[in-house]
TIZAPA-624854 format. One record per residue (C-alpha): residue in three letters; x, y, z; residue number from 1. Coordinates in Angstrom, 3 decimals, m for minus. Last residue first. Layout:
N
[ALA, [X, Y, Z], NUM],
...
This chain:
66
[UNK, [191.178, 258.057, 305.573], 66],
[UNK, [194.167, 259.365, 307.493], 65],
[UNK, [192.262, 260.663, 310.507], 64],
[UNK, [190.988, 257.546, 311.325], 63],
[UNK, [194.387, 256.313, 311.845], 62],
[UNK, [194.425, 258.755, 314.904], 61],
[UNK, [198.319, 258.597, 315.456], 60],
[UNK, [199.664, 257.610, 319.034], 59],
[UNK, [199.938, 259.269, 322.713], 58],
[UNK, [196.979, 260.980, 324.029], 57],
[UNK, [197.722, 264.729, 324.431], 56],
[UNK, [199.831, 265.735, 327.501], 55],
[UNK, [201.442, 268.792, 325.509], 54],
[UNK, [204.513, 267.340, 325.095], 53],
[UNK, [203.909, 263.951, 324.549], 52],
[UNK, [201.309, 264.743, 321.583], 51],
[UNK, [204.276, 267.037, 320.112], 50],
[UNK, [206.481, 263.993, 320.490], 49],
[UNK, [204.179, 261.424, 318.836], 48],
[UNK, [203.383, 264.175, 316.121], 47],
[UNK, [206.772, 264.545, 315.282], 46],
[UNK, [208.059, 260.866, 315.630], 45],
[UNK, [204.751, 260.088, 312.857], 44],
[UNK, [206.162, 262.929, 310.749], 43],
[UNK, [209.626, 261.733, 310.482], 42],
[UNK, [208.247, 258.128, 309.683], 41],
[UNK, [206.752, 260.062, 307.063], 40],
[UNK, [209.656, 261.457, 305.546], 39],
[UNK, [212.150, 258.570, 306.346], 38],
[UNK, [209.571, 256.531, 304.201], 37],
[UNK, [209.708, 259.250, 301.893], 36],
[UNK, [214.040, 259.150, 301.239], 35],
[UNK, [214.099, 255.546, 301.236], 34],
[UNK, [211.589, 256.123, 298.005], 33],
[UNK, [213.230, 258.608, 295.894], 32],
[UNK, [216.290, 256.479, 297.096], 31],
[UNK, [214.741, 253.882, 295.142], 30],
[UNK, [213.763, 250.480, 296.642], 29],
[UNK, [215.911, 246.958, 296.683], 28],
[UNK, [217.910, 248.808, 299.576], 27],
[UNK, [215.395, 248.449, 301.844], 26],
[UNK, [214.057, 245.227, 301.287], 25],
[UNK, [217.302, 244.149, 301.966], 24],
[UNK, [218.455, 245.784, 304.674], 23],
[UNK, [215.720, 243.811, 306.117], 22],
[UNK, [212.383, 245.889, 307.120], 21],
[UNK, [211.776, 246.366, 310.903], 20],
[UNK, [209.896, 249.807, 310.681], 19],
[UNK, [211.175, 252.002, 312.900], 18],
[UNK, [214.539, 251.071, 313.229], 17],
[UNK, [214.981, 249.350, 309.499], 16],
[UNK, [213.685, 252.814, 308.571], 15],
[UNK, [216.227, 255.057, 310.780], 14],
[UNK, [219.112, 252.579, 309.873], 13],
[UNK, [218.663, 252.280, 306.124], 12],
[UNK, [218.563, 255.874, 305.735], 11],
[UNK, [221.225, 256.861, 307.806], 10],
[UNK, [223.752, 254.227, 305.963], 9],
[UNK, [222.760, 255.373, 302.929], 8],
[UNK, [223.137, 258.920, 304.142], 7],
[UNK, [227.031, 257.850, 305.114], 6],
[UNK, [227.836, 256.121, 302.205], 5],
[UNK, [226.717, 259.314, 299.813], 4],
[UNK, [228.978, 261.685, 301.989], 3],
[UNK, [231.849, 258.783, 301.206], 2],
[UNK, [231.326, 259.117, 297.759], 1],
């Protein structure tokens, strides 16, 4: 139980961090759900840090999404 506490924990922390949502909101979805939102927030850090990395312009293309 305690392992389960923990990622809880983890997963309400990284989203609230990122995306400003109340505990809350958070816990109100399924972990099915926590566990995305950590997925593409993941991504979005990735592509930030790869863009840093190799002097591209810093951001996501949000035309590239359509």
């Amino acid at each position: 139980m305690a392992a389960v506490s923990g990622r809880l924990y983890e997963e309400i922390a990284f989203i609230a961090y990122h995306l400003h949502w109340s505990r809350a909101d958070i816990l109100s979805m399924a972990h099915s759900e926590r566990r995305r939102w950590c997925e593409e927030i993941s991504k979005i850090n990735d592509k930030i840090n790869a863009a840093e990395d190799s002097n591209q312009p810093r951001g996501i293309d949000i035309r590239a999404l359509g």
